[in-house]
N, C-alpha and C positions, 0 to 999 in steps of 0.2 A: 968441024964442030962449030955448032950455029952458038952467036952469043944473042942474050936474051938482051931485048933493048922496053927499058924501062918507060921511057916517055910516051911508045905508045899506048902500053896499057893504062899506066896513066890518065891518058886523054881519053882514055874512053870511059875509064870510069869515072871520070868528070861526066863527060854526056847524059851519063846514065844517071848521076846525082841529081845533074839541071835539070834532064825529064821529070824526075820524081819530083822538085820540087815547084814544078810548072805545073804539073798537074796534079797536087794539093793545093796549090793557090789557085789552083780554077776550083778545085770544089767549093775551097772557103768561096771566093768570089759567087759564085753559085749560091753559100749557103747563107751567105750574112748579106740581105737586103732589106734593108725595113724602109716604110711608108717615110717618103722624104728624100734627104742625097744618099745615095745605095756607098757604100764604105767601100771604097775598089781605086785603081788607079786608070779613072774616068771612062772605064767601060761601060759603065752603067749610068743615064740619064735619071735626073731627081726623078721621081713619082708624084702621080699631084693624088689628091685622096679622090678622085673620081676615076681613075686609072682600076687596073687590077692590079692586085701586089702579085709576086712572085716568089713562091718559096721552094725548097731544094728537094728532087724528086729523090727518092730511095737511089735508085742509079746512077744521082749526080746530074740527072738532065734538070733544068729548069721547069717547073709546070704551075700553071694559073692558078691559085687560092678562091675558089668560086666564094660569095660573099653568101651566108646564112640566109634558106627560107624564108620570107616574110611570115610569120605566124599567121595564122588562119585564126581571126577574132570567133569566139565562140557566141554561138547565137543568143541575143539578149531572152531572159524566160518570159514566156509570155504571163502578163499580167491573171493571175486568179481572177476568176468570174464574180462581180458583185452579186451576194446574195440579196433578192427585193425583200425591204423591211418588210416585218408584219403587218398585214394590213389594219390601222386602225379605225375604230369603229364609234362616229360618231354620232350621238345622238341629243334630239331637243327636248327629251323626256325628262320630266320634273325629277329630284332625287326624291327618295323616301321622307318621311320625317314621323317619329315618332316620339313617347315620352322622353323627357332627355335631353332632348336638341332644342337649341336657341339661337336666334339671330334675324338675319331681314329674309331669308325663305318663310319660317314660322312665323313672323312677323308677317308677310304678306298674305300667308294661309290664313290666319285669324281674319284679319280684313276682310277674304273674301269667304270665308263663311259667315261673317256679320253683315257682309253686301245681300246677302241672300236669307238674313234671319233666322240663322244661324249660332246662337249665343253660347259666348264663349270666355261671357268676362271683358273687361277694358283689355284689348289688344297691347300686350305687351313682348312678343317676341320670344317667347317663352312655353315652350309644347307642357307644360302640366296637366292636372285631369278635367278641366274644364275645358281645355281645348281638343282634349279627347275626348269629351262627351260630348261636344260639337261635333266631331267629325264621327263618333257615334249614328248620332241624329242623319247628318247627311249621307250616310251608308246607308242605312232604313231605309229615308224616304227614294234611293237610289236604286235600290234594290241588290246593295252588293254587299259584300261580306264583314260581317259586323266584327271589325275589331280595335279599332279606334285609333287605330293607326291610318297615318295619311300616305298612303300607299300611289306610287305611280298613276294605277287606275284611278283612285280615287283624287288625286291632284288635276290628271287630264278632264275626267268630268267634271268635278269643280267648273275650269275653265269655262265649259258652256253650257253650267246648269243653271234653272232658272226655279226662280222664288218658290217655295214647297205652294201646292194649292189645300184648304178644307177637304174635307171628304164628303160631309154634307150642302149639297146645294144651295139649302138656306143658308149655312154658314158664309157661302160665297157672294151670297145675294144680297142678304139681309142685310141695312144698317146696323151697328152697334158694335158691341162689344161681348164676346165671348169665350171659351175656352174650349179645346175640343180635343180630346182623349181618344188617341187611331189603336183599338188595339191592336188591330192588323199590323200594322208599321212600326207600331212600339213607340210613337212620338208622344208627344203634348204640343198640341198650338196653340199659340194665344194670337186672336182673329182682331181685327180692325175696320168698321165697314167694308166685311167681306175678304180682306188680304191681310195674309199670314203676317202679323209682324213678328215674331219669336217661333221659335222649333226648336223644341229642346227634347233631350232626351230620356225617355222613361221608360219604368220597367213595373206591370201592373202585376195582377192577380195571377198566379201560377194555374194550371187547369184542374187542380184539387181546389183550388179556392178564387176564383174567375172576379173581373170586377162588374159590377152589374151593369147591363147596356140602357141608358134610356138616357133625357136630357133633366138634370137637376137644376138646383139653386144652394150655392153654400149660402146654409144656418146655422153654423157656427166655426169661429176660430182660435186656435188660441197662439198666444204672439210670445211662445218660447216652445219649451219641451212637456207633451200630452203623455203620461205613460196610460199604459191599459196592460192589459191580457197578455198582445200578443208584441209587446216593446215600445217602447220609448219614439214618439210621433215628432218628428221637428216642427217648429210651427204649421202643423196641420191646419189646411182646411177642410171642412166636415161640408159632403156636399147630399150624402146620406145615409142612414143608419152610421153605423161606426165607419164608413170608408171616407177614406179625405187623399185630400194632393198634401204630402209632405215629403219635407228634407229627409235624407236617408245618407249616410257615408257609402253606401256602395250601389250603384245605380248600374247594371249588368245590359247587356244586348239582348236580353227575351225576359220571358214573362215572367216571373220568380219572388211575387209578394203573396201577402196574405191575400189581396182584395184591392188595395188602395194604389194611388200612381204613384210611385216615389218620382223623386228629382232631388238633382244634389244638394245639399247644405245651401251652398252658393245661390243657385237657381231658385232656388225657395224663397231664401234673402229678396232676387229679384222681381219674383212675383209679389211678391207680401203688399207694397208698395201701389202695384198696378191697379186699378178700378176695375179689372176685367175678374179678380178674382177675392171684390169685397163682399161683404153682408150681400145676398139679394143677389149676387153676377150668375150667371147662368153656364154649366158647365153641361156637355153632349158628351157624350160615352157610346161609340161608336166600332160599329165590326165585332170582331169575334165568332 
């Protein structure tokens, strides 16, 4: 009868504990390494941080921690296309100017329809109706559209127009002094050895009631208000039978009186004064 002897089995189940416990500390050893001195009984050499680390495979083998893609930078957007400004549109064309407006434009309009005998009043920078019956005048004798506004086109001509002329030859010719009634044109000049000095605006006889064409002499004036028949005459001058040059409050672009040339209140003032249209001055009544 075999007796059972303890020490060996003993000793082996020791072996079998030390195994097991030699190879859990190689796992740990395996599993616990961090960047720097690896925690082990100097199996493992420090790490420097440009190393690869090492961490613990599923199987317990050791295997490389590969280090994170470099990201791929996304393409910067390309800049939106400049839209080209509007194109702007410059021009040296005079602005408009009509009743209303004031300042050094209308200011220099006046000027220069007084440059040109043109009358319009003492030039004060001020479009009212005297300077719109200036620029009346100078549409007439222009041949452009009578509305008494100073219009682009009629600023650009201005620029290089030149002194109205007579209609009649002798007027151009002749020494003296006299007055010359365009029906065509719907002016009034008043002549100076031969050149226009004033052009002013007027509005004669309607085609029911015509002003008579021939060349007079005013014989008679009177130095306020004439009434008769057919209304009230600003100081009228009578150059025959009943027709005269007088003041009138509304002096229009065409023909639209009884007979007679009106001109504004203003304008009338102006003439009254002048020798061209006293006792005895000689007035021509021309076209139609």
């Amino acid at each position: 009868m075999r007796r059972k002897v303890h020490g060996a089995n003993t000793t082996s189940r020791s072996r079998r504990a030390l195994a097991l416990l030699a190879g859990a500390a190689v796992a740990c050893l395996g599993t616990v390494v961090i960047t720097g001195t690896a925690v082990g009984v100097g199996l493992l050499a420090p790490a420097r941080q440009s190393e690869v680390r090492q961490v613990s495979a599923v199987d317990g083998h050791v295997a490389p921690e590969r280090s994170p893609a470099p990201a791929t930078p996304l393409p910067e957007p390309e800049p939106e296309p400049e839209m080209d400004p509007e194109p702007v549109e410059y021009t040296d064309a005079p602005m408009e100017l009509g009743p209303g407006d004031d300042g050094a434009e209308v200011l220099a309009l006046q000027e220069a329809l007084a440059a040109l005998g043109y009358w319009s009043g003492v030039p004060d920078g001020r479009y009212g109706d005297l300077t719109a019956q200036a620029v009346l005048a100078f549409q007439k004798v222009e041949g452009l559209a009578r509305t008494g506004i100073a219009t682009t086109d009629v600023r650009e001509r201005l620029a290089n127009a030149e002194r109205p002329a007579a209609v009649l030859p002798e007027a151009s010719a002749t020494p003296g002094i006299m007055v010359e009634v365009d029906l065509d044109r719907q002016v009034l000049l008043v002549v100076t050895d031969g050149v226009v000095e004033w052009a002013i605006n007027t509005s004669t006889g309607a085609p029911a009631t015509p002003t008579p064409v021939g060349s007079y002499r005013i014989f008679r004036d009177v130095d306020g208000t004439d009434g008769g028949p057919l209304g009230s005459l600003y100081r009228p001058k009578y150059f025959v039978g009943g027709y005269a040059i007088h003041g009138y409050p509304d002096v229009p672009g065409e023909a639209a009186s009884h007979g007679c040339a009106r001109v504004s209140d203003a304008a009338m003032d102006m003439l009254w004064g002048l020798p061209h249209l006293a006792i005895g001055g000689t007035v021509v009544v021309v076209g139609g």
